[in-house]
C-alpha positions in Angstrom: 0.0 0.0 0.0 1.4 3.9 -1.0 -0.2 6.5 0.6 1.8 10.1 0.0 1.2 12.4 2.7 2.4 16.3 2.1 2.4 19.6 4.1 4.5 21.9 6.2 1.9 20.3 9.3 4.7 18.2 10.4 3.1 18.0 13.7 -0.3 16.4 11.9 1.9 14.3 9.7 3.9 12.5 12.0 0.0 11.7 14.1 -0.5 9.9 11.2 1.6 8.2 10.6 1.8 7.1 14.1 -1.7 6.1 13.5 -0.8 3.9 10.8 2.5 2.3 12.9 0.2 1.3 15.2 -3.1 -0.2 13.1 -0.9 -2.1 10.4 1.7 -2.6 13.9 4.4 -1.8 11.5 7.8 -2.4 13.5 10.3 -2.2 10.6 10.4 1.4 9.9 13.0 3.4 7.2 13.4 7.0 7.0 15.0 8.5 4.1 16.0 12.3 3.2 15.6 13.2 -0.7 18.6 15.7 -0.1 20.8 13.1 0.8 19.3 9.7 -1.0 18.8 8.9 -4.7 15.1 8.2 -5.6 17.1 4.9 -7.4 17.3 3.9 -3.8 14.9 4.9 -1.8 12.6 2.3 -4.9 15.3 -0.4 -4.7 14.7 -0.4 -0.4 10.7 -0.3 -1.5 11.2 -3.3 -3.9 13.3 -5.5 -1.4 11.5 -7.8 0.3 12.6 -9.2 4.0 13.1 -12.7 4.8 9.7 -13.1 7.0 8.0 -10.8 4.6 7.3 -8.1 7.1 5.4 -4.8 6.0 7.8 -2.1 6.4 7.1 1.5 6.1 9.0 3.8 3.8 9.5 7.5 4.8 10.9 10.0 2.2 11.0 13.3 4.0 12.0 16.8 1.7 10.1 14.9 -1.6 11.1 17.5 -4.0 9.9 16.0 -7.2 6.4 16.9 -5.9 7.0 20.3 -6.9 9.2 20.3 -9.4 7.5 19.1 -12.7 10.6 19.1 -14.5 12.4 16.3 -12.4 12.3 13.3 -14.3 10.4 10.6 -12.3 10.2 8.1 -15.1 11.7 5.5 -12.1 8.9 6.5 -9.8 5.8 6.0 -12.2 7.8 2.3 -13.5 7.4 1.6 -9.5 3.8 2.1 -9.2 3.0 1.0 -12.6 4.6 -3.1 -11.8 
């Protein structure tokens, strides 16, 4: 499941996904910073899948490419399109 959550409401972001930690009782949780890690792989971390097939949630923080329509995010849509 992808669910993009954006806003300058960290406060109201991080509730929620506290919310969802605790429903799905996600334990295996990554952060990543945009800044400082390729969208290459942040997908490659998304695609890997854990020896007991644990959920795991994914969180980009600073997701530029939101914003910018001229970032190329040809790796992004291949993602969600397989």
């Amino acid at each position: 499941m992808v669910e993009v959550l954006y806003g300058t409401e960290s406060f109201l972001i991080n509730e929620y996904l506290e919310k969802i930690k605790g429903e799905r009782q996600i334990e295996n949780i990554i952060k990543y910073n945009l800044e400082e890690t390729t969208l290459m792989d942040i997908i490659e971390d998304a695609l890997y899948i854990d020896l007991f097939n644990n959920d795991k949630m994914i969180i980009v923080y600073n997701s530029y490419f939101l914003n910018d329509l001229s970032m190329d995010t040809t790796i992004l849509e291949d993602y969600f399109n397989h």
